[in-house]
DOZA-733371 format. One record per residue (C-alpha): residue number from 1; x, y, z. Coordinates in Angstrom, 3 decimals, decimal comma. Last residue first. Layout:
N
     n         px         py         pz
   NUM          X          Y          Z
...
END
This chain:
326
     n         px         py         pz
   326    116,055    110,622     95,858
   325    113,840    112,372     93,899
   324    111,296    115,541     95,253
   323    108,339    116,595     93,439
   322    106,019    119,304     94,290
   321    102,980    119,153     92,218
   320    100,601    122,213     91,145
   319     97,307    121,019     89,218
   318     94,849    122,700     87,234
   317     91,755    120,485     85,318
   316     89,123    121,320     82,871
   315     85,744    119,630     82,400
   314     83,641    118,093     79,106
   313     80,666    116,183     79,201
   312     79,061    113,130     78,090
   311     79,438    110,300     79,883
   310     76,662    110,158     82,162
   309     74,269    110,953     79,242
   308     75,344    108,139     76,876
   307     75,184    109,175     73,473
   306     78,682    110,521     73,966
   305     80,983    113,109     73,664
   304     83,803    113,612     76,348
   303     85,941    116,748     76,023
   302     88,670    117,062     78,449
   301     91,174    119,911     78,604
   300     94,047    119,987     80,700
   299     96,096    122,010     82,577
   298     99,366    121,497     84,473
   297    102,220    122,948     86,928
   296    105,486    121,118     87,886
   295    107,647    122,026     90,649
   294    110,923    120,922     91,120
   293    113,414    118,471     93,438
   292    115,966    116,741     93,351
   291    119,188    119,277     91,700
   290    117,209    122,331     93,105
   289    114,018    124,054     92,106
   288    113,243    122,539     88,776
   287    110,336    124,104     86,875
   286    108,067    121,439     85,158
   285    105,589    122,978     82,808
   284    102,411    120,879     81,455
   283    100,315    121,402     78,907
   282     97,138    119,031     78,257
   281     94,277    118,779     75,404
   280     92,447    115,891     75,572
   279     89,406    114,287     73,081
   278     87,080    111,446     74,128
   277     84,598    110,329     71,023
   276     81,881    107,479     72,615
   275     79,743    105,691     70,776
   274     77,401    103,406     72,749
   273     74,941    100,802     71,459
   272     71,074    101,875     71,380
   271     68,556    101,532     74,475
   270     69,903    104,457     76,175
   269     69,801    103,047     79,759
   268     69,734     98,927     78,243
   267     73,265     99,611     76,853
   266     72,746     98,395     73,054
   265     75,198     95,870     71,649
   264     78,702     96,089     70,439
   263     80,208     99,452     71,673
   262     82,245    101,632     69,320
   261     85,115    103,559     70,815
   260     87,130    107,239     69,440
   259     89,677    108,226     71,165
   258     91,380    111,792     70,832
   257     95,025    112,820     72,583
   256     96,728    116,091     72,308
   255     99,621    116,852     74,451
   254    102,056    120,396     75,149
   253    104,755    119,458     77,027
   252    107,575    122,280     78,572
   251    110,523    121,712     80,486
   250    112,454    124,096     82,279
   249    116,372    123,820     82,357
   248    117,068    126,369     85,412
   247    120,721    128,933     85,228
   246    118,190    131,326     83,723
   245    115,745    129,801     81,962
   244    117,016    127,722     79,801
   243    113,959    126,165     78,035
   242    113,852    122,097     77,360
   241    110,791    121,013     74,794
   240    108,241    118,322     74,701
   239    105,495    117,730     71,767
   238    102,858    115,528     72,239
   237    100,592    113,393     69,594
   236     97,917    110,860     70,443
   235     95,699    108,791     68,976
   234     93,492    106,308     70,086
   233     91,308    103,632     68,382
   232     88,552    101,769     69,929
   231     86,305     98,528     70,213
   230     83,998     97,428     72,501
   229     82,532     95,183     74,855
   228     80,497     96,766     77,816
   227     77,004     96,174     75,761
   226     77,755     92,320     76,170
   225     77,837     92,085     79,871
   224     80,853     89,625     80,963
   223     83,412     92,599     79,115
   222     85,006     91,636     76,331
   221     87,902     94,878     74,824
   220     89,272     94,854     71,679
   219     91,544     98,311     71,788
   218     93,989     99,615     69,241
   217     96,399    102,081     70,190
   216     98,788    105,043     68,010
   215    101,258    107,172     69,050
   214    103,097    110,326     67,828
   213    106,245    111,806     69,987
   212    107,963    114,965     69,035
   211    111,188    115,814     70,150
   210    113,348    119,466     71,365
   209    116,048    119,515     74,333
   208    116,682    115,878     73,876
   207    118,160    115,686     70,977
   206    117,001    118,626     68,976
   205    114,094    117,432     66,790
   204    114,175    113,804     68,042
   203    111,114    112,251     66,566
   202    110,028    109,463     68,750
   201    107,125    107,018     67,357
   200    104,755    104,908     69,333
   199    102,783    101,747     68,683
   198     99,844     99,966     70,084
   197     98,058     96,867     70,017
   196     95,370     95,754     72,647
   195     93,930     92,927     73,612
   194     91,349     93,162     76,319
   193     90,103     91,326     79,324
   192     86,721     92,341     81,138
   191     84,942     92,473     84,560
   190     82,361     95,250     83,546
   189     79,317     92,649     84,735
   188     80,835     91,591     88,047
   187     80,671     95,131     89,372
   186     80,727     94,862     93,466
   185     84,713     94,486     92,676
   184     85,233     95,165     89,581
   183     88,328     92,862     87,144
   182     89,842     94,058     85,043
   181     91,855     92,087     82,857
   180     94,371     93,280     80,114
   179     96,604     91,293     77,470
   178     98,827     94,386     75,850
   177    100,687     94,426     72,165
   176    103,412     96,321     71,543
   175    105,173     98,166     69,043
   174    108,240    101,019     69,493
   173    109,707    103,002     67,009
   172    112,981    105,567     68,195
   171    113,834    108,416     65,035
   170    116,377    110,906     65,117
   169    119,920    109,993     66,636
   168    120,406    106,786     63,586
   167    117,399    104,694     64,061
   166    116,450    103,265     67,557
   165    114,604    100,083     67,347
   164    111,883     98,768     69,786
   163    109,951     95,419     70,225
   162    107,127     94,870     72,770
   161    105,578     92,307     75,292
   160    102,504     93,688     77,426
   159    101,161     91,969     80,185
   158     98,530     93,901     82,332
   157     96,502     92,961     85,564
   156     94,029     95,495     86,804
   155     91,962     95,276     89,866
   154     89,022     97,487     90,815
   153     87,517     99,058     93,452
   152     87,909     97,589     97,208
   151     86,737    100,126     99,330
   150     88,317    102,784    101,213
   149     86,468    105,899     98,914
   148     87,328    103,997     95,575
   147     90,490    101,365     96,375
   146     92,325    100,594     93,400
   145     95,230     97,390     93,230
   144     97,592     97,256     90,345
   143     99,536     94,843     88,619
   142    101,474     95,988     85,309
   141    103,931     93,446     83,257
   140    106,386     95,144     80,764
   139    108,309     92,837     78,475
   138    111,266     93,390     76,401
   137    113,010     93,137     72,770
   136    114,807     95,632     71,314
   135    116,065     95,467     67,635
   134    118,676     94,764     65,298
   133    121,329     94,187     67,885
   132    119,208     92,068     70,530
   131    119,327     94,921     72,902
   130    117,386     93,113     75,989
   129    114,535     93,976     78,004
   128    112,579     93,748     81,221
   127    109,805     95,939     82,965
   126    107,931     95,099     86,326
   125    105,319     97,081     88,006
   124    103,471     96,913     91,099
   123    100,896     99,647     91,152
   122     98,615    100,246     94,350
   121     95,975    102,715     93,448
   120     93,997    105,091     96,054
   119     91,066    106,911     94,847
   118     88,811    109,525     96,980
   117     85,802    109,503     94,545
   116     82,898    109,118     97,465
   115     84,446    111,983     99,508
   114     83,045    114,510     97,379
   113     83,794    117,256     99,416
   112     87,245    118,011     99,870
   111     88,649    115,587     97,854
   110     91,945    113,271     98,572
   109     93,666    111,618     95,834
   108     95,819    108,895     96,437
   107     98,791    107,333     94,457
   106    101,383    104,733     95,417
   105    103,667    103,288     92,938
   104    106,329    100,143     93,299
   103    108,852     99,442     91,136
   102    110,551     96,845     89,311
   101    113,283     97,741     86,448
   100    115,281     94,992     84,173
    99    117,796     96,205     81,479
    98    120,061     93,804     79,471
    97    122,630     94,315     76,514
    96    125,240     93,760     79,851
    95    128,632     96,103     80,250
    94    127,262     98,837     81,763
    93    125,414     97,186     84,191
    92    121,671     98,001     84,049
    91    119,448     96,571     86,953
    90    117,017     98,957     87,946
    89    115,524     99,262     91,553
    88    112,229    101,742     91,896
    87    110,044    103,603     94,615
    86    107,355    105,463     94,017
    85    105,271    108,255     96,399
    84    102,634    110,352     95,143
    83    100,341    112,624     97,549
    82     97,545    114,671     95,721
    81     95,020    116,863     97,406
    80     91,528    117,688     96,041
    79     89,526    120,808     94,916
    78     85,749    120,074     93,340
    77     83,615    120,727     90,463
    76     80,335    119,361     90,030
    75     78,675    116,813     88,504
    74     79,969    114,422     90,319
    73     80,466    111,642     87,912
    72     79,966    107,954     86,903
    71     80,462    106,465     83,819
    70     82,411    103,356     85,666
    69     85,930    103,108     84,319
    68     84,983    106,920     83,339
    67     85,407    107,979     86,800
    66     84,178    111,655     87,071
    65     84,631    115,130     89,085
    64     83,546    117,768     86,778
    63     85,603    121,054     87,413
    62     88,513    119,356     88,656
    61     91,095    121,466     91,228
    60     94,499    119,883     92,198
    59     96,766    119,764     94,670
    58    100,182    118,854     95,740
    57    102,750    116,817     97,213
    56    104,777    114,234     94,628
    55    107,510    111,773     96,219
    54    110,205    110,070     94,256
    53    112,758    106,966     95,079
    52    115,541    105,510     92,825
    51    117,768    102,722     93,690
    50    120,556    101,592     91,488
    49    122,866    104,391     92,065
    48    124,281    106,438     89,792
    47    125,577    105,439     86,539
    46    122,171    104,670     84,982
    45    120,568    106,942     86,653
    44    122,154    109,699     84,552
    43    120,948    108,441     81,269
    42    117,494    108,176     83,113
    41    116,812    111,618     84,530
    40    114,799    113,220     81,301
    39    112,962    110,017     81,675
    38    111,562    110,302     85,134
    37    109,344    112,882     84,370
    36    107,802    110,011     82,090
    35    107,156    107,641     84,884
    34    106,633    104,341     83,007
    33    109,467    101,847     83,299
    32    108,279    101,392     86,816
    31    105,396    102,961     87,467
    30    104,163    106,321     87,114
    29    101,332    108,147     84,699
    28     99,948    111,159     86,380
    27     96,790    109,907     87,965
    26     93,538    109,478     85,974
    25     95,592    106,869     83,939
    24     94,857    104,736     86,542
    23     91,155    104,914     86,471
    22     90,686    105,265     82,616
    21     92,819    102,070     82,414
    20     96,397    101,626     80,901
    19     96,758     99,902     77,286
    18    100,221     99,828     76,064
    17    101,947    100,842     79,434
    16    103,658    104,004     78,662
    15    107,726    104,576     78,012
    14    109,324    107,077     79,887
    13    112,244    105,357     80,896
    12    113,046    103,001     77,620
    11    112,972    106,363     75,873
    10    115,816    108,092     78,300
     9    117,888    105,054     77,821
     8    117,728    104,221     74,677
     7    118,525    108,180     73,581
     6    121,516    107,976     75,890
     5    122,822    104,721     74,717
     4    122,513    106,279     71,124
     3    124,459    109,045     72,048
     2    127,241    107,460     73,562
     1    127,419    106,758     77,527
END
């Protein structure tokens, strides 16, 4: 596999759902074509075997329990468990331009005392592309299922087609444009679709050891109750490097992401439309332990400002994951 196959490859496997939820972006993002700790794997994958399968053990500590999908929150901080498990099947022969990947994602979060935001997602994922020479062309479809504390939550349906081009060893573009629906159960009036138009940029620094990635989303989202529609902008920037360590290959990520949305008509609590600024700050370090599996530790920083009270608030979050591939 030359370099540019490489670089394809590794890109093509950790790139994000244009458009992903509050709710399931709560969870580190998986899925197929989306697991980004899968990435650094995928050149090597591709001459293995087709079938790929991951579990994640760990816990986690919040310090202001909240679902944004629904501006609701603890107010309080609480410890919870983690359990991951995904399982994938890529079709890549080495002699085809074309790459298709469906997978299968289960996440739940267990609490200790706020039982009430237990979440469980379902993700069904399916991603497909094809190296048309000048360009990339695929689509990525997203299904998943939520359950809030055993109950039906929410639904989410994505389908996102996208272009990418890889230029020279230093510089991958992808664009994309998302059709969401959500749809609430017990919630009629936040069922919503959006459109959604995003695009990404991969500096390689170093290769692989050292890149930067910069992204960019815009969000038109119409909800059934006016003051849920609104539009938003999101920017992010992250920055990943590979440390040897001894006889490991650590990997570091340091993230940055700020959003700013502007609601249409006045929410009848605060009587004036929403504005909402949400910034993150995350770093992440995954230390391998053997060839399948690792540990990776995180923090992150949330600040939520908003005119709406239930919204606006900041928290930090710890996590330690044990991940094992297969």
């Amino acid at each position: 596999m030359n370099i540019r196959q490489t670089l394809v490859a590794f890109v093509l496997g950790i790139a994000l759902p244009a458009g992903a939820s509050e709710t399931v972006t709560t969870a580190p993002q998986q899925g197929a074509g989306n697991d980004e700790r899968a990435g650094g794997q995928a050149a090597a994958a591709a001459a293995a075997s087709p079938w790929s399968a991951r579990i994640g053990l760990g816990g986690r500590y919040d310090s202001n329990v909240a679902i944004l999908d629904i501006d609701t929150r603890a107010g309080a901080g609480d410890w919870y468990a983690q359990i991951e498990f995904g399982g994938a099947y890529t079709w890549n022969p080495d002699d085809s331009d074309s790459r298709v990947r469906v997978g299968y994602d289960l996440t739940q979060s267990l609490y200790n005392d706020f039982d009430d935001f237990n979440l469980r997602t379902h993700r069904g994922a399916l991603d497909a592309s094809h190296d048309l020479g000048v360009f990339t062309g695929g689509f990525l479809g997203n299904f998943v299922h939520a359950s809030l504390d055993d109950s039906k939550f929410l639904v989410f349906r994505q389908y996102s087609p996208y272009v990418s081009r890889l230029f020279g060893s230093r510089l991958f573009l992808r664009g994309a444009y998302a059709y969401t629906e959500k749809d609430f159960a017990g919630n009629p009036l936040r069922d919503s679709d959006a459109h959604q138009f995003s695009g990404d940029a991969f500096v390689f620094l170093d290769g692989l050891n050292t890149y930067l990635v910069f992204g960019y989303r815009h969000d038109r989202e119409s909800a059934v109750a006016d003051w849920f529609d609104y539009v938003g902008n999101r920017y992010s920037a992250q920055l990943v490097r590979r440390i040897q360590v001894g006889e490991r290959r650590v990997v570091t990520r340091a993230r940055v992401r700020h959003e700013r949305r502007s609601y249409d008509a006045p929410d009848p609590s605060i009587e004036a439309p929403r504005r909402d600024r949400r910034t993150r700050f995350e770093g992440i370090v995954e230390v391998p332990l053997g060839e399948r599996t690792g540990l990776t530790a995180s923090w992150e920083y949330a600040d939520n400002d908003s005119n709406l009270p239930a919204v606006d608030f900041s928290k930090h979050v710890v996590s330690l994951m044990f991940n094992a591939r297969f």
